[in-house]
Backbone as XML, in Angstrom:
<?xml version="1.0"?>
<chain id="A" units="angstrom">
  <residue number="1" name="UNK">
    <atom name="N" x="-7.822" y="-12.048" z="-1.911"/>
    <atom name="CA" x="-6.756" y="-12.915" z="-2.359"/>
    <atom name="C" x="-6.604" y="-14.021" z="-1.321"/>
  </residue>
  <residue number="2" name="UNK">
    <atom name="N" x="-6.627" y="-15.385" z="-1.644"/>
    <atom name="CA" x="-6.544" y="-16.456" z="-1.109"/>
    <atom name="C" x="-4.803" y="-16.794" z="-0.610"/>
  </residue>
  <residue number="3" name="UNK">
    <atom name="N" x="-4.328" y="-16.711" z="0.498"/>
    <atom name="CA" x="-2.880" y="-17.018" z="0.896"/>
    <atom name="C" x="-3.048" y="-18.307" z="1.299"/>
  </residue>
  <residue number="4" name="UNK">
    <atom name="N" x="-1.682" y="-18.849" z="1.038"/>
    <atom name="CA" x="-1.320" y="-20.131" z="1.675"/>
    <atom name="C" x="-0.755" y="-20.240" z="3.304"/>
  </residue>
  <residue number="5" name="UNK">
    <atom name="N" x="-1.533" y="-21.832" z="3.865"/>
    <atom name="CA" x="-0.910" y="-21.309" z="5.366"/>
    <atom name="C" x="-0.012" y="-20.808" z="5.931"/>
  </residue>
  <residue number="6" name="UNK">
    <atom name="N" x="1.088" y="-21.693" z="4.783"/>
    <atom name="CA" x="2.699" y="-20.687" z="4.795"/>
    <atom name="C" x="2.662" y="-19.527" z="5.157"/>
  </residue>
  <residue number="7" name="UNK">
    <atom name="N" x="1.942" y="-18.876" z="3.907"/>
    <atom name="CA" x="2.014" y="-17.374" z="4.076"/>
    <atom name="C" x="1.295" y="-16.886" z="4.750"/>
  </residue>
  <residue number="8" name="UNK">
    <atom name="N" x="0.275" y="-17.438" z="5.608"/>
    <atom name="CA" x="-0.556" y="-16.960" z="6.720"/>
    <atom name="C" x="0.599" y="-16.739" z="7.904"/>
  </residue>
  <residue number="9" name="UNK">
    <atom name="N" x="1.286" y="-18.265" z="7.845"/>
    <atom name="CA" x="1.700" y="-17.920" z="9.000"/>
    <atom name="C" x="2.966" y="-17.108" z="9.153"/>
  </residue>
  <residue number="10" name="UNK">
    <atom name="N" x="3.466" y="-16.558" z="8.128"/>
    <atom name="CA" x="4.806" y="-15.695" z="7.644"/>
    <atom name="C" x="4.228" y="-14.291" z="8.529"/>
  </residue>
  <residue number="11" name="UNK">
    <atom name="N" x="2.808" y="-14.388" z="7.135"/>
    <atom name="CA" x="2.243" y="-12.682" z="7.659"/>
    <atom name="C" x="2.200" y="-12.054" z="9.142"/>
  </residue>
  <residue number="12" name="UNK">
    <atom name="N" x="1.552" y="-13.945" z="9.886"/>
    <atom name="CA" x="1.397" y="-13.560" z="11.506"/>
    <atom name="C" x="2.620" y="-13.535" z="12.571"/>
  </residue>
  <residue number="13" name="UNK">
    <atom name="N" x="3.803" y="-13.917" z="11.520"/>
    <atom name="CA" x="5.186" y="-13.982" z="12.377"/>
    <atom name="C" x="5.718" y="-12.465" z="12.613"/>
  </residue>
  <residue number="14" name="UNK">
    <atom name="N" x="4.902" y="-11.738" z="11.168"/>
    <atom name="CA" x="5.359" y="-10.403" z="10.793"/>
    <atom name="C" x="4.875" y="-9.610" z="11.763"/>
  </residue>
  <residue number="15" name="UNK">
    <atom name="N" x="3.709" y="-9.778" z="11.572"/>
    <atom name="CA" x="2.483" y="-8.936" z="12.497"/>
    <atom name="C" x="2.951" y="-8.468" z="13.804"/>
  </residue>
  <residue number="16" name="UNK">
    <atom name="N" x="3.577" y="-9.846" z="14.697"/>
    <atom name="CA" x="4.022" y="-9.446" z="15.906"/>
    <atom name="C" x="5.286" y="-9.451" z="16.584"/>
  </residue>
  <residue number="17" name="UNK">
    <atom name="N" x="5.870" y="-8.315" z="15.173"/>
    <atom name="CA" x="7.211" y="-7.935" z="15.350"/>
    <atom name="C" x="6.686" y="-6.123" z="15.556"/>
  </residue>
  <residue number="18" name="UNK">
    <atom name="N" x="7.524" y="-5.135" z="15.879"/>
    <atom name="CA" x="7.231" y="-3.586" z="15.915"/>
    <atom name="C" x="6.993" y="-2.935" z="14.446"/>
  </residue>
  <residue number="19" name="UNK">
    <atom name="N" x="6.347" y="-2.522" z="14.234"/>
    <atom name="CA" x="6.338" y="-2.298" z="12.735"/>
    <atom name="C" x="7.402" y="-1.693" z="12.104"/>
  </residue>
  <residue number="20" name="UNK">
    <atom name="N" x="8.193" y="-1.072" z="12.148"/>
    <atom name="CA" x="9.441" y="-0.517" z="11.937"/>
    <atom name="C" x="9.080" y="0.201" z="10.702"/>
  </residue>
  <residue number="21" name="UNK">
    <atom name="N" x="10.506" y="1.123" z="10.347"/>
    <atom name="CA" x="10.370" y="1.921" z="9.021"/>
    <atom name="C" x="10.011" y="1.054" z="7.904"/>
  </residue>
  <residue number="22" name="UNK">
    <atom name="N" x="9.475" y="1.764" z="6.686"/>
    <atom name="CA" x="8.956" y="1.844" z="6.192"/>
    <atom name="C" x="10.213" y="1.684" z="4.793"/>
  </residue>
  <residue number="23" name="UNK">
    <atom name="N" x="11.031" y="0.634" z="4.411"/>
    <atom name="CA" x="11.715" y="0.437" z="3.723"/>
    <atom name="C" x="11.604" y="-0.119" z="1.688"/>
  </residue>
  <residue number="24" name="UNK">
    <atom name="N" x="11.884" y="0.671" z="1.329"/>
    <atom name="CA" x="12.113" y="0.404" z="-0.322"/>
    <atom name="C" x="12.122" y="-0.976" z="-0.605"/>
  </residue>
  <residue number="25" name="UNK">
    <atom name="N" x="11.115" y="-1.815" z="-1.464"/>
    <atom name="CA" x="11.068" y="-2.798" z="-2.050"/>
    <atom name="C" x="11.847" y="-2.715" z="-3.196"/>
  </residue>
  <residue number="26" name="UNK">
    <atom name="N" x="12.643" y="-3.526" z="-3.682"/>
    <atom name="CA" x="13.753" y="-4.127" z="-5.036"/>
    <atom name="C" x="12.389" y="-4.840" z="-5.957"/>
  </residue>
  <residue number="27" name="UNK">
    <atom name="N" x="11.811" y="-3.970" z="-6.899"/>
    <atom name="CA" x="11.446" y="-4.833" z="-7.527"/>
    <atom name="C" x="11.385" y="-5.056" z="-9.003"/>
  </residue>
  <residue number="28" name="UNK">
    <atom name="N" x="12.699" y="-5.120" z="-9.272"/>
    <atom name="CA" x="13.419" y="-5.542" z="-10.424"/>
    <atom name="C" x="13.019" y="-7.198" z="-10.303"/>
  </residue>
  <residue number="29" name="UNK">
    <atom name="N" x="12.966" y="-7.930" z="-11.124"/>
    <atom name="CA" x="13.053" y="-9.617" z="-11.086"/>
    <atom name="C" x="11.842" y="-10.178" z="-10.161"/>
  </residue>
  <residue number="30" name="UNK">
    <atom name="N" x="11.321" y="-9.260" z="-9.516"/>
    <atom name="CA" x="9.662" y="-9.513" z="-8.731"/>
    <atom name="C" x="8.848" y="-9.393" z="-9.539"/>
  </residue>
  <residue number="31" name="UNK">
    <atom name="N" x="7.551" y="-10.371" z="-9.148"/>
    <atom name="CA" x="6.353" y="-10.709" z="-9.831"/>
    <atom name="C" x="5.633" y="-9.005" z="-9.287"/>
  </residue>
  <residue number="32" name="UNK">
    <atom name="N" x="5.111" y="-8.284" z="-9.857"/>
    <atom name="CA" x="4.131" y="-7.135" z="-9.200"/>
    <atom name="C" x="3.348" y="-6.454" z="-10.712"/>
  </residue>
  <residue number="33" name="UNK">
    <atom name="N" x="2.059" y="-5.735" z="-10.224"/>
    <atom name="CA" x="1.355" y="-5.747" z="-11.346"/>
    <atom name="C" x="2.281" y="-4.600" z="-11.869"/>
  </residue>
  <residue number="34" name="UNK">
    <atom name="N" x="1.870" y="-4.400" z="-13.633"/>
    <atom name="CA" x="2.225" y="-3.416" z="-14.107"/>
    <atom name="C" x="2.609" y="-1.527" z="-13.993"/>
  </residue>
  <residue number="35" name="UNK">
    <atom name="N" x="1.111" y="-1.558" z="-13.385"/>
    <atom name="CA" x="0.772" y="-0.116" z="-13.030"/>
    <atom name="C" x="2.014" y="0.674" z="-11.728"/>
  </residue>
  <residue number="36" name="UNK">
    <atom name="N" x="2.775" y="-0.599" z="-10.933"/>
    <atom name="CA" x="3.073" y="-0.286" z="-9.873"/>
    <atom name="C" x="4.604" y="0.754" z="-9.923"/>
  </residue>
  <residue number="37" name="UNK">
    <atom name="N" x="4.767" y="1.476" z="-9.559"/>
    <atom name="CA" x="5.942" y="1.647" z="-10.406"/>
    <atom name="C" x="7.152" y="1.941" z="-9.356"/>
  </residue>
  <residue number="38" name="UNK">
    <atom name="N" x="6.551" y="1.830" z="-7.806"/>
    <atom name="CA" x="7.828" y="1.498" z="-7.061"/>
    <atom name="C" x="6.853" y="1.042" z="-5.381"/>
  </residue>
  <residue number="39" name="UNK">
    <atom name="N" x="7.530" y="0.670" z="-4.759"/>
    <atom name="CA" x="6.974" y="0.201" z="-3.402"/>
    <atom name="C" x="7.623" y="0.047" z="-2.274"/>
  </residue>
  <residue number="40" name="UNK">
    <atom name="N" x="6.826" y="-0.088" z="-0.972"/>
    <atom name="CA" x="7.787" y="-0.144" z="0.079"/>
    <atom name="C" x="6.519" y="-1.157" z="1.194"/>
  </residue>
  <residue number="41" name="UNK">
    <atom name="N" x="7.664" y="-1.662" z="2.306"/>
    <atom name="CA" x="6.997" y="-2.231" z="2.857"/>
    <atom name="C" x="8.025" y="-2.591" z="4.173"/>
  </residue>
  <residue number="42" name="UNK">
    <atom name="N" x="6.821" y="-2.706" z="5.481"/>
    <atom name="CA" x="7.621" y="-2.928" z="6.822"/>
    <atom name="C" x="7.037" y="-4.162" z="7.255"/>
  </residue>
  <residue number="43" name="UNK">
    <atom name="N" x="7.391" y="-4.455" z="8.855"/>
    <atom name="CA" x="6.472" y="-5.577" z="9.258"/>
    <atom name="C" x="5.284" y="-5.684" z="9.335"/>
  </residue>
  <residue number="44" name="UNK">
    <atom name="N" x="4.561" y="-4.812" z="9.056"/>
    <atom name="CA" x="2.912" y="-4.742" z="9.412"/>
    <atom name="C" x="2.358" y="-4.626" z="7.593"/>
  </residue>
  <residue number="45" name="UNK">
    <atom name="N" x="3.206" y="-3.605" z="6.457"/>
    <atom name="CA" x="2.070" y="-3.297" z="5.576"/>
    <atom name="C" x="3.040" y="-3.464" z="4.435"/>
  </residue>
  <residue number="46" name="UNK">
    <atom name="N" x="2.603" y="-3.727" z="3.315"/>
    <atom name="CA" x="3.020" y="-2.829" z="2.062"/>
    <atom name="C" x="2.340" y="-2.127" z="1.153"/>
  </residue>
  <residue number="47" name="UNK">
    <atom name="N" x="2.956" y="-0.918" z="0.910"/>
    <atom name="CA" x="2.848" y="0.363" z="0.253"/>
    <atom name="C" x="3.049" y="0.118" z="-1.320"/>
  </residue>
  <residue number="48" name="UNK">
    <atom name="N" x="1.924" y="0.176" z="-1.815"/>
    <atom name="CA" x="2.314" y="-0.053" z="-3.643"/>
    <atom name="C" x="1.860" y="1.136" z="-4.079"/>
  </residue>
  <residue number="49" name="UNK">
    <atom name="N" x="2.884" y="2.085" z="-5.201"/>
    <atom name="CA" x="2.542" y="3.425" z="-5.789"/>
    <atom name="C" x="2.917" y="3.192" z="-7.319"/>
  </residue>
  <residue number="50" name="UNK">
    <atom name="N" x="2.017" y="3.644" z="-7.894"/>
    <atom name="CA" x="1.727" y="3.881" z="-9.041"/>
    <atom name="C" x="1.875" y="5.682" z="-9.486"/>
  </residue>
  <residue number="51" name="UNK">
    <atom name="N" x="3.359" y="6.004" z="-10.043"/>
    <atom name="CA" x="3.738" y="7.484" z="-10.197"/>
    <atom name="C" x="2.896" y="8.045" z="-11.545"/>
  </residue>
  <residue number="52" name="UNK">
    <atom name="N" x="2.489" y="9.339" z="-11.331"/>
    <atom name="CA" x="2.054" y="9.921" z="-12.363"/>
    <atom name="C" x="1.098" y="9.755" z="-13.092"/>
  </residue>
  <residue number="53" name="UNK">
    <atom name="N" x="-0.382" y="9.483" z="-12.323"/>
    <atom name="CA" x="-1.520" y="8.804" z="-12.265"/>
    <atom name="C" x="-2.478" y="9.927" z="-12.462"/>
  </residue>
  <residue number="54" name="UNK">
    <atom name="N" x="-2.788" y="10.354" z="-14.085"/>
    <atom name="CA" x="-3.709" y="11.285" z="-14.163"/>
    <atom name="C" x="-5.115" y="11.218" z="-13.149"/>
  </residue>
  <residue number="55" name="UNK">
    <atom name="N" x="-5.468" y="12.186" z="-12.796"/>
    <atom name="CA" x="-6.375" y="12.235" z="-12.005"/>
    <atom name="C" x="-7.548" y="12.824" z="-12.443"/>
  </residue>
  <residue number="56" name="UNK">
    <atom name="N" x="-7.837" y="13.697" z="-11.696"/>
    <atom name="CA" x="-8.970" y="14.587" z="-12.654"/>
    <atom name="C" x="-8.323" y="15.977" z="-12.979"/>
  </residue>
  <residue number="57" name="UNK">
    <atom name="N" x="-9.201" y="16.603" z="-13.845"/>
    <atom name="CA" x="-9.097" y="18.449" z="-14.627"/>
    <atom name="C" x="-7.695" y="18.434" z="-14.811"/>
  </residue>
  <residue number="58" name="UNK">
    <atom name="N" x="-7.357" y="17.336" z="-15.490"/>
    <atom name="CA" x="-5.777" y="17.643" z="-15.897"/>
    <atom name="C" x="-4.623" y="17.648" z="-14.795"/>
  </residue>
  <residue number="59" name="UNK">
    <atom name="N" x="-5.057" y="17.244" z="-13.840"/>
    <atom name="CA" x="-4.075" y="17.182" z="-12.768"/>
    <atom name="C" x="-3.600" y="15.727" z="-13.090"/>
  </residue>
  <residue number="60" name="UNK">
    <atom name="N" x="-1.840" y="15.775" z="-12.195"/>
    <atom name="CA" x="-1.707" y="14.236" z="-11.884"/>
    <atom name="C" x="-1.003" y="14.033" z="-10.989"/>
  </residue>
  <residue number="61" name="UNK">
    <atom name="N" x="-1.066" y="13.119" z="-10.141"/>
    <atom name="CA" x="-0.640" y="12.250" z="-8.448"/>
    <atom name="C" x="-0.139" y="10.964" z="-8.763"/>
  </residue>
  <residue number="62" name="UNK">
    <atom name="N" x="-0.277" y="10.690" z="-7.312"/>
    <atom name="CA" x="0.123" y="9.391" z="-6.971"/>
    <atom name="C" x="-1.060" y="8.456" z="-7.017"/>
  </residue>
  <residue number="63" name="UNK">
    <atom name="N" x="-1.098" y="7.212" z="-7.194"/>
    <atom name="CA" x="-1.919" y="6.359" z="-6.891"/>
    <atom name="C" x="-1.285" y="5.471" z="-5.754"/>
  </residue>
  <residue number="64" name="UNK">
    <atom name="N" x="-1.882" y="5.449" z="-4.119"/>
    <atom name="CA" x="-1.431" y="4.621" z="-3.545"/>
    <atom name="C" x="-2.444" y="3.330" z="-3.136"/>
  </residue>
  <residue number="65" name="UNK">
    <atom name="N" x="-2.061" y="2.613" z="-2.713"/>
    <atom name="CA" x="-2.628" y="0.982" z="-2.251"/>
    <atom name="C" x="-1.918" y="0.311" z="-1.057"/>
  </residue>
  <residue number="66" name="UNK">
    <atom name="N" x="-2.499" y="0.332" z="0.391"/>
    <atom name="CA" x="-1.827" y="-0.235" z="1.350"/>
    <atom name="C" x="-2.183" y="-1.290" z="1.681"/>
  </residue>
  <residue number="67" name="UNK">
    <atom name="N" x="-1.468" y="-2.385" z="2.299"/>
    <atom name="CA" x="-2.101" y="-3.983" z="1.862"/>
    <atom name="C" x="-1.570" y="-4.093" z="3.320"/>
  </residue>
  <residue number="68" name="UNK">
    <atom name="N" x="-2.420" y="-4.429" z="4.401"/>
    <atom name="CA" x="-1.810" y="-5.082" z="5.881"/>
    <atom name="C" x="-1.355" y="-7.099" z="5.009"/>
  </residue>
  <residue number="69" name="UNK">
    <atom name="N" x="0.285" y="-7.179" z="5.836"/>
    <atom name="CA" x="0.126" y="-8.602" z="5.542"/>
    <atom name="C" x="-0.710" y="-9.577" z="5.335"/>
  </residue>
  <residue number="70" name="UNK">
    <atom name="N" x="-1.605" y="-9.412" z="6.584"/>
    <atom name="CA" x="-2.672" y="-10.665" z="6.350"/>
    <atom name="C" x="-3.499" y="-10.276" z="5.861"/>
  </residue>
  <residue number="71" name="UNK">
    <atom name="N" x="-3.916" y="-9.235" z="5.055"/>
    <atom name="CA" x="-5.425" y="-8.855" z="4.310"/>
    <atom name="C" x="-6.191" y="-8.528" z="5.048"/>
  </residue>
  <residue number="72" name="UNK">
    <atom name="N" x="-5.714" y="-8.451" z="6.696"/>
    <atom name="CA" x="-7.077" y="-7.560" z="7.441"/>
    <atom name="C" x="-7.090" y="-6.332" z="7.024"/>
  </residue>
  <residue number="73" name="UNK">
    <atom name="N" x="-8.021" y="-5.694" z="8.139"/>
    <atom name="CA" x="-8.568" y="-4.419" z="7.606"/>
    <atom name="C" x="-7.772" y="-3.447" z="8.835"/>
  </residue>
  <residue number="74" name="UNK">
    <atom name="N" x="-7.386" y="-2.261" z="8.131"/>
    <atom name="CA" x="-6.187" y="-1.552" z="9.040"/>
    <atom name="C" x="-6.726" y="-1.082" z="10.160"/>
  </residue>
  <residue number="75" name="UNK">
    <atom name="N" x="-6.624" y="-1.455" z="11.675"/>
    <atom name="CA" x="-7.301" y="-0.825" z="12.847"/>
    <atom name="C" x="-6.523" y="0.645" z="12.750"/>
  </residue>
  <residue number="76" name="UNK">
    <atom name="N" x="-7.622" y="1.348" z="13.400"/>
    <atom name="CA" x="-7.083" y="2.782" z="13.703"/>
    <atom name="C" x="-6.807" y="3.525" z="12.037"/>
  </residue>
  <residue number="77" name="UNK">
    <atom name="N" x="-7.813" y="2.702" z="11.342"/>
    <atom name="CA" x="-7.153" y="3.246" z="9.600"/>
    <atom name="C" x="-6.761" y="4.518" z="9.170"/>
  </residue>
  <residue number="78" name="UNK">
    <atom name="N" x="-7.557" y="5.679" z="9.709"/>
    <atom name="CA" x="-7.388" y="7.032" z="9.545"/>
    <atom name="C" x="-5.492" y="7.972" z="10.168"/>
  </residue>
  <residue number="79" name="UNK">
    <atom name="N" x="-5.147" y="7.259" z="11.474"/>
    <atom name="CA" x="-4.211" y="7.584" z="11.835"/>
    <atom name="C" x="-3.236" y="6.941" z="11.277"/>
  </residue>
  <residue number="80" name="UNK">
    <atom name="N" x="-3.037" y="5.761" z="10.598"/>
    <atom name="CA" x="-2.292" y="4.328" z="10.331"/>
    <atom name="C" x="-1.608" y="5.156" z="9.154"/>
  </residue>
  <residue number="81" name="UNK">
    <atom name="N" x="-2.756" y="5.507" z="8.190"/>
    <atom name="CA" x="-2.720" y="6.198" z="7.180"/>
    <atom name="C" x="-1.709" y="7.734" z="6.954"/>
  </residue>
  <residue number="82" name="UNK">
    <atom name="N" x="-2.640" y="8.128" z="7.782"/>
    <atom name="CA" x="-1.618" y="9.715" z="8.214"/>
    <atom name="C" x="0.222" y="9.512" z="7.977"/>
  </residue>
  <residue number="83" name="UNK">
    <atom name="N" x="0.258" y="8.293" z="8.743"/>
    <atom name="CA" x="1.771" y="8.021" z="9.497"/>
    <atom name="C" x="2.297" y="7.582" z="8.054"/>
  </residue>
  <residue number="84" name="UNK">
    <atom name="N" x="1.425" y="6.340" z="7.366"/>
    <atom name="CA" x="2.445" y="6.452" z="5.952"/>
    <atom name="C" x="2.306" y="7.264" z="5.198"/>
  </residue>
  <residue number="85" name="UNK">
    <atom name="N" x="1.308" y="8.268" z="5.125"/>
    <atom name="CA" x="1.463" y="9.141" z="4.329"/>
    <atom name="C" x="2.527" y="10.285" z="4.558"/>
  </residue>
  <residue number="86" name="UNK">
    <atom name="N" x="2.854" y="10.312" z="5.742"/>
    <atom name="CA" x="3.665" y="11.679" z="6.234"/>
    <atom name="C" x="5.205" y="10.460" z="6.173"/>
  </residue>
  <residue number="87" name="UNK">
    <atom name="N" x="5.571" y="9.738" z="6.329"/>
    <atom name="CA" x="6.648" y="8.836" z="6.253"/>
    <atom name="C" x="7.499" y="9.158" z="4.717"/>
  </residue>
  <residue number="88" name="UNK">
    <atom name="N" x="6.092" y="8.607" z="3.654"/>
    <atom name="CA" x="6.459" y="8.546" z="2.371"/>
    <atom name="C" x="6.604" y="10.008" z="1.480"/>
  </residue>
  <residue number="89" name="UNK">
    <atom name="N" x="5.349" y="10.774" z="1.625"/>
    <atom name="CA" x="5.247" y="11.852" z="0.794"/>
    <atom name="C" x="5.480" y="13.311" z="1.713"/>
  </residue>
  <residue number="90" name="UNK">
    <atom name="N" x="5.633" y="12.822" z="3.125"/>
    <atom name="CA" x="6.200" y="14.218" z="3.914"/>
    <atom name="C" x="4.407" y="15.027" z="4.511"/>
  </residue>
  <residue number="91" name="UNK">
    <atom name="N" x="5.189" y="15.666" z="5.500"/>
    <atom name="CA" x="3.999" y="15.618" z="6.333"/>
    <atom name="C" x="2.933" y="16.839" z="5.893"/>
  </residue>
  <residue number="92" name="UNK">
    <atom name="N" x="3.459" y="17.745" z="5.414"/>
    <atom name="CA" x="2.794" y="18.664" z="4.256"/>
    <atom name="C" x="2.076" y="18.446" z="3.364"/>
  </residue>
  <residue number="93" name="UNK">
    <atom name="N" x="2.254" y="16.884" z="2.578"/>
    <atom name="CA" x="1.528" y="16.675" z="1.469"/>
    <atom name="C" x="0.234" y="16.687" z="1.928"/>
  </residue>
  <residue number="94" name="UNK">
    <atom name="N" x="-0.658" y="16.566" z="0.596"/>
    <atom name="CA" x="-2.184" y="15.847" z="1.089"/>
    <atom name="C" x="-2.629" y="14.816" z="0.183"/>
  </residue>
  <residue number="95" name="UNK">
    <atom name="N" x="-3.274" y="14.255" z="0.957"/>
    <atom name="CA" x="-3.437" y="12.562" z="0.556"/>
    <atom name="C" x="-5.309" y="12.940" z="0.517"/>
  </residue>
  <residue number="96" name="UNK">
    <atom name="N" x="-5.972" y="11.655" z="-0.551"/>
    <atom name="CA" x="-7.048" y="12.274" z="-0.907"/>
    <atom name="C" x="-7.833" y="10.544" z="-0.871"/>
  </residue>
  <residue number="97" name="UNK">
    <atom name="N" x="-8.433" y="10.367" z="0.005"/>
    <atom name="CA" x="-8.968" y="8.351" z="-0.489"/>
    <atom name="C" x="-9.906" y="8.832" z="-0.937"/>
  </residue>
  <residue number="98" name="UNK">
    <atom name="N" x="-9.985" y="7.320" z="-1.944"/>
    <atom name="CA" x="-11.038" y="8.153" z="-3.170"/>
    <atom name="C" x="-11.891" y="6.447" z="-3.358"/>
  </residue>
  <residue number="99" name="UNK">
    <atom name="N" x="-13.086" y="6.819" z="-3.407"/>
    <atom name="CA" x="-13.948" y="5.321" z="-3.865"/>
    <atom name="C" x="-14.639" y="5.569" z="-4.949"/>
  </residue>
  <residue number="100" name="UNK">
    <atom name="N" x="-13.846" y="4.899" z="-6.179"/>
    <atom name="CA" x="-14.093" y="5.064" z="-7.657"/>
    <atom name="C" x="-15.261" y="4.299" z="-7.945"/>
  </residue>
  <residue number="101" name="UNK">
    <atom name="N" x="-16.185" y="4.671" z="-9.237"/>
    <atom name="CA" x="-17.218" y="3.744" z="-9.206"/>
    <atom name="C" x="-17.026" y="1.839" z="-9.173"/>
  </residue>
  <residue number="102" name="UNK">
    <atom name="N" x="-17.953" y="1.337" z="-8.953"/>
    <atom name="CA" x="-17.897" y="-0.064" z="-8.864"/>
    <atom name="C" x="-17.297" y="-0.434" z="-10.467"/>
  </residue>
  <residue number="103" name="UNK">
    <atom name="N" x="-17.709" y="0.124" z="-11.182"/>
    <atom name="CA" x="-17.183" y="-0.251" z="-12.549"/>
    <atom name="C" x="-15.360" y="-0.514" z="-12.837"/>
  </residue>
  <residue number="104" name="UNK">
    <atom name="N" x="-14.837" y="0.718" z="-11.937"/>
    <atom name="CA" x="-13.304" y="0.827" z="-11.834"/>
    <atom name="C" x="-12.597" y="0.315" z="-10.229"/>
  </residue>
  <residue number="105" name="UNK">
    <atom name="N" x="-12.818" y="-0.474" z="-9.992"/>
    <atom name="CA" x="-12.744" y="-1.272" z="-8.464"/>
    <atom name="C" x="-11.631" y="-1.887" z="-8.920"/>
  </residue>
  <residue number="106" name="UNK">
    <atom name="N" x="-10.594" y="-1.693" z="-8.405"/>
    <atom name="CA" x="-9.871" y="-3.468" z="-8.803"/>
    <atom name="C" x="-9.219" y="-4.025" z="-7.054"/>
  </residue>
  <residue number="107" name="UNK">
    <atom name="N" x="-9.975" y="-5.120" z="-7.339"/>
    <atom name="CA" x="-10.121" y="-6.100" z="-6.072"/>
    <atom name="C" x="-8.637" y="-7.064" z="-6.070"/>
  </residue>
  <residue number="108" name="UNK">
    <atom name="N" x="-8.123" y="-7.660" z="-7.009"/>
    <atom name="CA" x="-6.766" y="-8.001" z="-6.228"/>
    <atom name="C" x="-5.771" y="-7.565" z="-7.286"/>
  </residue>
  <residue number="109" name="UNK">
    <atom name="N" x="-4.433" y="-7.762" z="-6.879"/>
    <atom name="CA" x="-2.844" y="-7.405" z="-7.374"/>
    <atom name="C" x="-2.798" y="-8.340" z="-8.095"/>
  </residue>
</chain>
């Protein structure tokens, strides 16, 4: 996704603030894709979830999607991860990254 400098330079104002909790997005009257069905976001990321996301053998989860402000790529991704996952769904849950075929990819929001 192509940002404007604006928002480059919003993202990088964000960036180097402490990342802080991990707070509930309002998104009633917000532009966001369909599938999303609630979200959250701090100074460093936002968290988009999609509830009740058949999965496989009849099971069903969450679908999550973490977006660093500026579209880099999350340093330390494995631990970064852990922390919102244990933040949002509690530290018990288990979280599963999954790389669907190229056919079912979806590349932007």
């Amino acid at each position: 996704m192509s940002r404007s400098k604006r928002e480059r330079a919003v993202a990088r104002r964000l960036l180097n603030k402490p990342a802080g909790a991990l707070e509930p997005v309002d998104l009633a009257g917000r532009a966001h894709p369909a599938w999303m069905s609630r979200a959250f976001a701090n100074h460093r990321y936002v968290v988009m979830i999609a509830d009740q996301v058949p999965l496989w053998s009849g099971m069903q989860g969450s679908k999550v999607m973490v977006q660093r402000h500026d579209d880099q790529p999350i340093p330390g991704h494995w631990r970064e991860l852990q922390m919102i996952k244990n933040a949002l769904f509690g530290r018990e849950a288990t979280a599963v990254e999954f790389y669907p075929p190229e056919s079912e990819l979806i590349y932007s929001l």
